[in-house]
C-alpha positions in Angstrom: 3.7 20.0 7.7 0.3 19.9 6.2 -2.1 16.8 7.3 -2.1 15.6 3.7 1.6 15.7 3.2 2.3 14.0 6.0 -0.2 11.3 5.1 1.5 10.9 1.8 5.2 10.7 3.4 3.9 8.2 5.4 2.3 6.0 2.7 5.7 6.6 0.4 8.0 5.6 3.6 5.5 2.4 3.1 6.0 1.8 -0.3 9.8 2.3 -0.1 10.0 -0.7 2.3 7.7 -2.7 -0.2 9.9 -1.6 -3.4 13.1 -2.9 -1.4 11.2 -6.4 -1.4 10.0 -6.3 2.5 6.5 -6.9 2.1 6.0 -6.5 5.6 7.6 -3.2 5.6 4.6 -1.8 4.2 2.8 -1.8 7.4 5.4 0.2 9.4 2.5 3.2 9.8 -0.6 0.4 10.2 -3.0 -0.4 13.3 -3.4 -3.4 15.0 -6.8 -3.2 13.6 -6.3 -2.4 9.9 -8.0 -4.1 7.0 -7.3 -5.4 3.9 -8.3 -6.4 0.7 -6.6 -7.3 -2.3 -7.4 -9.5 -5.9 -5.1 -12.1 -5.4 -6.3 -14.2 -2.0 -7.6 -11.5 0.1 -11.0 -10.7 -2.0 -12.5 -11.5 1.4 -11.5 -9.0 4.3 -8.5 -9.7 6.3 -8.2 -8.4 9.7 -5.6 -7.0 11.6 -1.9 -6.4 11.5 -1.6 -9.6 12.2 -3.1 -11.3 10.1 -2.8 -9.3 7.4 1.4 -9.6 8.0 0.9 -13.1 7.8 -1.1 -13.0 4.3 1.9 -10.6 3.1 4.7 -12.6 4.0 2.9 -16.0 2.7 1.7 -13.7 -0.8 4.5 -11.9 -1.6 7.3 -14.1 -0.6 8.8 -13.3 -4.1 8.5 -9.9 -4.3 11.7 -8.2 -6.0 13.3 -5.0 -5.3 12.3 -2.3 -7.9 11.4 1.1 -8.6 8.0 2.9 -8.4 6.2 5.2 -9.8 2.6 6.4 -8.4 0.4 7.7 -11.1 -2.7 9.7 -10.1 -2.1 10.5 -6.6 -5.0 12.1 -4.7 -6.0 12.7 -1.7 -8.5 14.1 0.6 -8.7 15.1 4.4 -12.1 14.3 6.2 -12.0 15.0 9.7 -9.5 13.0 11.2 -9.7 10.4 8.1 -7.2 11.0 5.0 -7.9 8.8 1.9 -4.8 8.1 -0.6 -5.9 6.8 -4.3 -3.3 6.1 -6.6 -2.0 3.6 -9.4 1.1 1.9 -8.2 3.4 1.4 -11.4 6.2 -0.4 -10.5 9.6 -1.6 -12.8 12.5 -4.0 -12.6 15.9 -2.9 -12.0 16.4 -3.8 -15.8 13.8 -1.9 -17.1 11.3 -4.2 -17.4 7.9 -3.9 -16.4 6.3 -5.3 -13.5 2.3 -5.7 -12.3 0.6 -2.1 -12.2 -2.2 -1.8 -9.1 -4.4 0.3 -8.0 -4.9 1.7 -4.4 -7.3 2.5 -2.1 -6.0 3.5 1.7 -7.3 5.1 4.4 -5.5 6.6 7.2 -7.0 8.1 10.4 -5.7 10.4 13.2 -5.5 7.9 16.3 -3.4 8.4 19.9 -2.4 11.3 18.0 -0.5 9.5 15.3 -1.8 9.1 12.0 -2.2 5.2 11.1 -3.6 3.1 8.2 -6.1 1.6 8.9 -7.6 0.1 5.3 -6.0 -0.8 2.2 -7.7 -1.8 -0.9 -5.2 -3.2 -3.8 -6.3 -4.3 -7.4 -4.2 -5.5 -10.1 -4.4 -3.9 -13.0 -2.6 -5.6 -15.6 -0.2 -8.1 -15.5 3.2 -8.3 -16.6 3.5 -7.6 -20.3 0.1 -6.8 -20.9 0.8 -3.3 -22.2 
């Protein structure tokens, strides 16, 4: 399989665990030394798996199952680097719309496993804000 495709089936295998409401699923491909950022309460770095599990679990606490959609994927292979951007459009069971983000990750080739190892996530607009 091609770098890039893996890269994304390991960022969707991510998001999968998130859109079943396991926040800390999303870090199943990360390393011990990822960082983070986010527009809610990490604005300032976080550090570490760790850490960053912790802010998660704390965050997102009332995260709901739902569906996904990602918008604008792209993608781009550097060396052993591979940077993701996409909009992360998520929906209800019901229908109904949820928060839409914005992401930013970077995943590098380390111990010959491909890990992420930065995630940048903005939200867009709220919940019924068009």
């Amino acid at each position: 399989m091609e770098t890039i495709e893996h890269v994304i089936t390991l960022e969707k295998e991510a998001l999968n665990q998130w859109s079943k409401a396991n926040p800390l699923g999303y870090g199943i491909h990360a390393h011990k030394d990822q960082i983070y950022f986010d527009n809610l309460g990490a604005q300032d770095q976080i550090e570490g798996k760790e850490k960053i599990g912790e802010y998660v679990k704390e965050t997102f606490a009332q995260l709901q199952p739902h569906n996904y959609e990602l918008v604008g994927l792209k993608a781009r292979q550097y060396g052993d680097v591979v940077i993701l951007s996409y909009r992360y459009h998520p929906t209800m069971p019901d229908g109904s719309p949820s928060a839409q983000w914005a992401a930013t990750v970077v995943y590098a080739l380390i111990d010959s496993k491909w890990q992420l190892v930065h995630a940048s996530w903005v939200m867009l607009k709220p919940p019924g804000m068009g």
